[in-house]
VOKOL-664590 format. One record per residue (C-alpha): x, y, z; residue number from 1; residue in three letters. Coordinates in nm, 4 decimals. Layout:
N
@X:X, Y:Y, Z:Z, seq:NUM, type:ALA
...
# end
This chain:
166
@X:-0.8152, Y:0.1668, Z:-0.4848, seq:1, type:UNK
@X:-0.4390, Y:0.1799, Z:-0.3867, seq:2, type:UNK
@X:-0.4270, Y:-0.1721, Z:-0.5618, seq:3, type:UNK
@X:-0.6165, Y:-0.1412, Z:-0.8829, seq:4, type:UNK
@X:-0.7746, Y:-0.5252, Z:-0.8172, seq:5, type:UNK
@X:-1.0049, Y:-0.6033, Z:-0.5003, seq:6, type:UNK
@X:-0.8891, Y:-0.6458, Z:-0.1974, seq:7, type:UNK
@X:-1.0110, Y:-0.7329, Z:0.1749, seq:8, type:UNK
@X:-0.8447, Y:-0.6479, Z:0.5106, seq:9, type:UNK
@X:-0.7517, Y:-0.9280, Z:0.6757, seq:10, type:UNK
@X:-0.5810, Y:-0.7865, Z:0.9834, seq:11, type:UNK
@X:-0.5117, Y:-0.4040, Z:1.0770, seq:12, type:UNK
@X:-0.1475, Y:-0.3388, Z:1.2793, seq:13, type:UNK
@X:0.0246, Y:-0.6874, Z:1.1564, seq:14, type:UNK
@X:0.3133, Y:-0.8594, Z:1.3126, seq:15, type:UNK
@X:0.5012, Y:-0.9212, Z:0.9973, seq:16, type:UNK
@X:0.8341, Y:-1.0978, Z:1.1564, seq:17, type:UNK
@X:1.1726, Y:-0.9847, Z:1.3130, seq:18, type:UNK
@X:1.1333, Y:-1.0402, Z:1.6649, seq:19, type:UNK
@X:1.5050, Y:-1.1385, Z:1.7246, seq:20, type:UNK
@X:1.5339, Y:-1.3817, Z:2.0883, seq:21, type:UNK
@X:1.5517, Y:-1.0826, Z:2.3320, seq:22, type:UNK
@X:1.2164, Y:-0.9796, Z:2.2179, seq:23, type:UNK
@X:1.3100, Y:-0.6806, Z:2.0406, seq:24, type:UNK
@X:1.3066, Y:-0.5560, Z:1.6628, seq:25, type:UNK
@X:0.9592, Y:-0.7080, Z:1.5957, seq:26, type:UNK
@X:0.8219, Y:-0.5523, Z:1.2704, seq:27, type:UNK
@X:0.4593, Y:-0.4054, Z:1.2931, seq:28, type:UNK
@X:0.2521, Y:-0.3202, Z:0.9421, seq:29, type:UNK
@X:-0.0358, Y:-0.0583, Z:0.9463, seq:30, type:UNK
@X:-0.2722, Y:-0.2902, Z:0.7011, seq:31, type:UNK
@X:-0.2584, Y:-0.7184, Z:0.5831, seq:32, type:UNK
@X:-0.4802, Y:-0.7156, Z:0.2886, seq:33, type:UNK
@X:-0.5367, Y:-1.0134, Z:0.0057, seq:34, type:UNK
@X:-0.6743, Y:-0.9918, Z:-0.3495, seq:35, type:UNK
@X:-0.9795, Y:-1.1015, Z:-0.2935, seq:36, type:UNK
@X:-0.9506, Y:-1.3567, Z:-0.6039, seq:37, type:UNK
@X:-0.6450, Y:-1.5038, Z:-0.5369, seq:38, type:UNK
@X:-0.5770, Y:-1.4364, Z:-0.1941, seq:39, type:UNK
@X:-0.2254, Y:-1.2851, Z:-0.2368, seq:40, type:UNK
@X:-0.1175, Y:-1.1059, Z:0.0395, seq:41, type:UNK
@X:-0.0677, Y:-0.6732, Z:-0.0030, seq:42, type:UNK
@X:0.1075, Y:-0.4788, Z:0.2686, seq:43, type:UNK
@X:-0.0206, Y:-0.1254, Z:0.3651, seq:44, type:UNK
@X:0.1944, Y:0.1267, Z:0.5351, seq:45, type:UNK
@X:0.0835, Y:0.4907, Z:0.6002, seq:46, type:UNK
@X:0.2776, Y:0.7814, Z:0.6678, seq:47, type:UNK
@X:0.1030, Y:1.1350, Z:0.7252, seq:48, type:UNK
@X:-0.0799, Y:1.3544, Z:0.4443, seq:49, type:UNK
@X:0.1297, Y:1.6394, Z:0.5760, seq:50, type:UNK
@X:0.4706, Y:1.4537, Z:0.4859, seq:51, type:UNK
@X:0.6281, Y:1.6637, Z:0.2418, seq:52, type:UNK
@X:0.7638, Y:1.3779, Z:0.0034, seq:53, type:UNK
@X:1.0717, Y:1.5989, Z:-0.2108, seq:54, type:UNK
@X:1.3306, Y:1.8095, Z:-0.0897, seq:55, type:UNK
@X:1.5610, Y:1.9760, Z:-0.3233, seq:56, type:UNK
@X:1.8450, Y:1.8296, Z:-0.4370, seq:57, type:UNK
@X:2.0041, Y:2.0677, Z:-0.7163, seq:58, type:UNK
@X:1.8381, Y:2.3285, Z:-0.9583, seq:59, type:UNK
@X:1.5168, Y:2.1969, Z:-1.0880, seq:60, type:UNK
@X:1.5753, Y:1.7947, Z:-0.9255, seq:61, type:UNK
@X:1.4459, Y:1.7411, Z:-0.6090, seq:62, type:UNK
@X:1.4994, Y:1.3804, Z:-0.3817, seq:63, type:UNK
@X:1.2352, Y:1.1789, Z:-0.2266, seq:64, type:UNK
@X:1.1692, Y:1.3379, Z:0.1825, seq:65, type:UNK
@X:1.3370, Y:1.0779, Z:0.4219, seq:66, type:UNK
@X:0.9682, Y:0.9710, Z:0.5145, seq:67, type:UNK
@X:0.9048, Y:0.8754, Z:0.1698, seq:68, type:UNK
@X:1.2324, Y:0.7094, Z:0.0757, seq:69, type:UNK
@X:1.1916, Y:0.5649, Z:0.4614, seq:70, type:UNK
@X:0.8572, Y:0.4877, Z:0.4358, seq:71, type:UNK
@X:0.9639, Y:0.2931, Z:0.0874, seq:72, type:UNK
@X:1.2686, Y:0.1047, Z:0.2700, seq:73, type:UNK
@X:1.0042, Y:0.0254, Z:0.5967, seq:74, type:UNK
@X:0.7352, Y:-0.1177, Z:0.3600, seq:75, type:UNK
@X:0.9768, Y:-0.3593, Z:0.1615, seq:76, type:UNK
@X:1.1676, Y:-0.4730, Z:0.4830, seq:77, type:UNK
@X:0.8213, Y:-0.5802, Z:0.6412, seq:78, type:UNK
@X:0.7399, Y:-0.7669, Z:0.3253, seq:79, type:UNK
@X:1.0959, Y:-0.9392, Z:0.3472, seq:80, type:UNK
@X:1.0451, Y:-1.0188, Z:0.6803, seq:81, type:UNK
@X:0.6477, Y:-1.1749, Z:0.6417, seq:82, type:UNK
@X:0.7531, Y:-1.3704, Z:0.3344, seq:83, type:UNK
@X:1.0453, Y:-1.5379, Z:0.5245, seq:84, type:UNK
@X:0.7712, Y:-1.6438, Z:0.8281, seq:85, type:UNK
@X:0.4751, Y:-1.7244, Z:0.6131, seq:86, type:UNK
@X:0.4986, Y:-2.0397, Z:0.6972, seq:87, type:UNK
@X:0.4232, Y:-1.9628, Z:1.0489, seq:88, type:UNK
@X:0.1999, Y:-1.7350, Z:0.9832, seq:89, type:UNK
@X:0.0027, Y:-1.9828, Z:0.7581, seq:90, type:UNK
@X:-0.0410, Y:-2.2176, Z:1.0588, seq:91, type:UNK
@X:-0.0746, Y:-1.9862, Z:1.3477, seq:92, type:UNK
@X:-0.3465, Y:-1.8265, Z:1.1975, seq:93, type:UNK
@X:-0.5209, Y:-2.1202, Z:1.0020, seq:94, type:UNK
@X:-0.4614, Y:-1.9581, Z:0.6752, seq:95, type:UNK
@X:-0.6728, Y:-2.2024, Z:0.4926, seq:96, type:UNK
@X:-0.9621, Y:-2.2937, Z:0.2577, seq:97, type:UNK
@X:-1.2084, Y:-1.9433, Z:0.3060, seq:98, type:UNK
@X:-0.9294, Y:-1.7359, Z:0.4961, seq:99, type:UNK
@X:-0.6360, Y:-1.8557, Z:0.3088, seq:100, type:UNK
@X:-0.3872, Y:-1.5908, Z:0.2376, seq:101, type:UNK
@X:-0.1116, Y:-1.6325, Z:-0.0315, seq:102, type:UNK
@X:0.2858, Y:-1.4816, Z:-0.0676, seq:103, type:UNK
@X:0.3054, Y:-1.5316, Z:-0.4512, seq:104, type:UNK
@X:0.4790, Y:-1.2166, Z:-0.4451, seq:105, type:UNK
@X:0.3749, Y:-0.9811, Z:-0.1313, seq:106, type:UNK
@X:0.2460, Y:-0.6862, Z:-0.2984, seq:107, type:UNK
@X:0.3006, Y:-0.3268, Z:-0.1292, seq:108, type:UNK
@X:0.2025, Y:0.0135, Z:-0.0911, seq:109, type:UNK
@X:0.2543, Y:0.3267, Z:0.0239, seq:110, type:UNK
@X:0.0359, Y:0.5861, Z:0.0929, seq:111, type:UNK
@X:0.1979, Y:0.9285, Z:0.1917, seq:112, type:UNK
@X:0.2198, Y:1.3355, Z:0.1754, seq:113, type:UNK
@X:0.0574, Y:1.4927, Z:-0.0771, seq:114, type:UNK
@X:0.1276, Y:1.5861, Z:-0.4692, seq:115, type:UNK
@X:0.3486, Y:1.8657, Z:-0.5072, seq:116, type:UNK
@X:0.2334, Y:2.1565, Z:-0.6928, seq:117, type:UNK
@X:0.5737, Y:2.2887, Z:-0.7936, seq:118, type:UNK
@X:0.5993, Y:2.1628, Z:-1.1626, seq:119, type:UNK
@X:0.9695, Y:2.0043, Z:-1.1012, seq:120, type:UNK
@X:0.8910, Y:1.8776, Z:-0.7961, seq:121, type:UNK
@X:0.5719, Y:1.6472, Z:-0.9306, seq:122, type:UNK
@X:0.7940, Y:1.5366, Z:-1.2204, seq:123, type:UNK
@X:1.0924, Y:1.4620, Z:-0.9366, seq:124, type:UNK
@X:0.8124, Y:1.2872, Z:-0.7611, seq:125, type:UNK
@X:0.6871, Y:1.0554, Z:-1.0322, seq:126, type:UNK
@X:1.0167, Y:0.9996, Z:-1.1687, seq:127, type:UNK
@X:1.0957, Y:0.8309, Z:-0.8163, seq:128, type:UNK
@X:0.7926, Y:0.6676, Z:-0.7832, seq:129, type:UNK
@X:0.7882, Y:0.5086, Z:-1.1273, seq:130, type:UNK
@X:1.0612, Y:0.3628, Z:-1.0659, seq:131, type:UNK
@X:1.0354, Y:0.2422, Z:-0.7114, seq:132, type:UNK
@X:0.9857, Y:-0.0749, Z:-0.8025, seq:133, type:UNK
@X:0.8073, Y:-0.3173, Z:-0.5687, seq:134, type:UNK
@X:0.6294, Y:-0.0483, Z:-0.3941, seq:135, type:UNK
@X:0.3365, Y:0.1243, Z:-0.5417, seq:136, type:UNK
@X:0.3141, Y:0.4701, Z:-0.4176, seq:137, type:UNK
@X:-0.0021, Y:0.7089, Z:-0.3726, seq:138, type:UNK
@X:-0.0554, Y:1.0518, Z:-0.1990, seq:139, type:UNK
@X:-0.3671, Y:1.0832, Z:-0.0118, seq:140, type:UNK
@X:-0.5333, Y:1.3547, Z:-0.2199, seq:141, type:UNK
@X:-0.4733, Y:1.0735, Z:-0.5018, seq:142, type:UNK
@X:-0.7030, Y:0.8144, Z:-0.2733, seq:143, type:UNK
@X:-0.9003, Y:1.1145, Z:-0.2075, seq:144, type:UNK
@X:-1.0178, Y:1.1957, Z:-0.5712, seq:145, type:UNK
@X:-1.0293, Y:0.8104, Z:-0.6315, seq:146, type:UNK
@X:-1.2489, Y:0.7935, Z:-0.3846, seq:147, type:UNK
@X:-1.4520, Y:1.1154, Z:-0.5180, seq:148, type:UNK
@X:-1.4592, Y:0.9379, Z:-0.8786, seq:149, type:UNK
@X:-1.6364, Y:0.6274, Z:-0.7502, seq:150, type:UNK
@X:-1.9094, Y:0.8417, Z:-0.5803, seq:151, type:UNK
@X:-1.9762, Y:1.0616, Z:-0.8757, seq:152, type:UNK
@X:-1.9759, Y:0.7271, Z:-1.0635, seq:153, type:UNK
@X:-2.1853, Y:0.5503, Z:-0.8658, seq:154, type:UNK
@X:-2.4223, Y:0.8283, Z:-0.8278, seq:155, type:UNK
@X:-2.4474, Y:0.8537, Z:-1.1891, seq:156, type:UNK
@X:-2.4815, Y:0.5044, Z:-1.2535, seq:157, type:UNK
@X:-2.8595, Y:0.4040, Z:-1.3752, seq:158, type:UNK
@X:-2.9657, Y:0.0886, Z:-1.3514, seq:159, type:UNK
@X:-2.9158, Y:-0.1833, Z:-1.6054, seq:160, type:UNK
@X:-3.2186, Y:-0.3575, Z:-1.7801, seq:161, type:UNK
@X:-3.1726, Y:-0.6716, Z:-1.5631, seq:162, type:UNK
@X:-3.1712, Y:-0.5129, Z:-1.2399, seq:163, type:UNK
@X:-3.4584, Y:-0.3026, Z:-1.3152, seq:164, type:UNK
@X:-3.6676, Y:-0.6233, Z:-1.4104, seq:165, type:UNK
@X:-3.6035, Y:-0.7983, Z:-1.0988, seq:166, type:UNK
# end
């Protein structure tokens, strides 16, 4: 839903890159996903729904929370880092034909906090999020009434004349 295209999970907790020689800085994402049409590869990182995601910055203009501003930097550096290795990736995990994954241009998301209900805070909020480019960034009660839309949708959904003849 995150995407707005469909999507399957090719690996959960993905080494991305940036293991430097002495082992250390290696860069972990929460979810590998790829368009399921044209195998592009999407990063998924998660933060917590309690993550408050503004803090007040003057009157009436609040800041993105350092885990959503964080959480923005974290998911672009682990797409900076995967892109640059794809190639390895591509062979060490026989990226090919049926399980091929692509890097077109690594999509990413970000799923944190929750919507604020203080009326300058949302518009704060989407103001920085609109224009986060590169990252697309949802709240979890956002996945939460996608999720709640497909059911009621799907629920209501009658059959079509073909499916009812076969």
């Amino acid at each position: 839903f995150a995407f707005g295209y469909p999507v399957v999970s090719v690996n959960g907790q993905s080494y991305v890159g940036g293991r430097r020689i002495d082992g250390k800085g290696e860069k972990i994402g929460d979810f590998l996903f790829k368009n399921s049409v044209n195998n592009n590869a999407a990063l998924i990182e998660i933060k917590k729904p309690q993550s408050p995601v503004v803090k007040k910055y003057r009157d009436g203009v609040y800041g993105p929370q350092d885990e959503l501003s964080g959480g923005v930097t974290q998911v672009l550096d682990q797409r900076y880092h995967f892109t640059r290795k794809f190639p390895l990736h591509q062979s060490d995990n026989d990226w090919h034909g049926e399980d091929e994954v692509a890097d077109y241009e690594v999509d990413c998301v970000l799923i944190v906090g929750t919507m604020p209900t203080d009326k300058d805070q949302r518009r704060s909020f989407q103001l920085y999020r609109k224009n986060s480019h590169g990252v697309q960034i949802v709240t979890f009660d956002e996945v939460l009434e996608m999720l709640k839309n497909l059911l009621t949708y799907l629920r209501e959904a009658k059959p079509s004349k073909r499916s009812e003849k076969s």
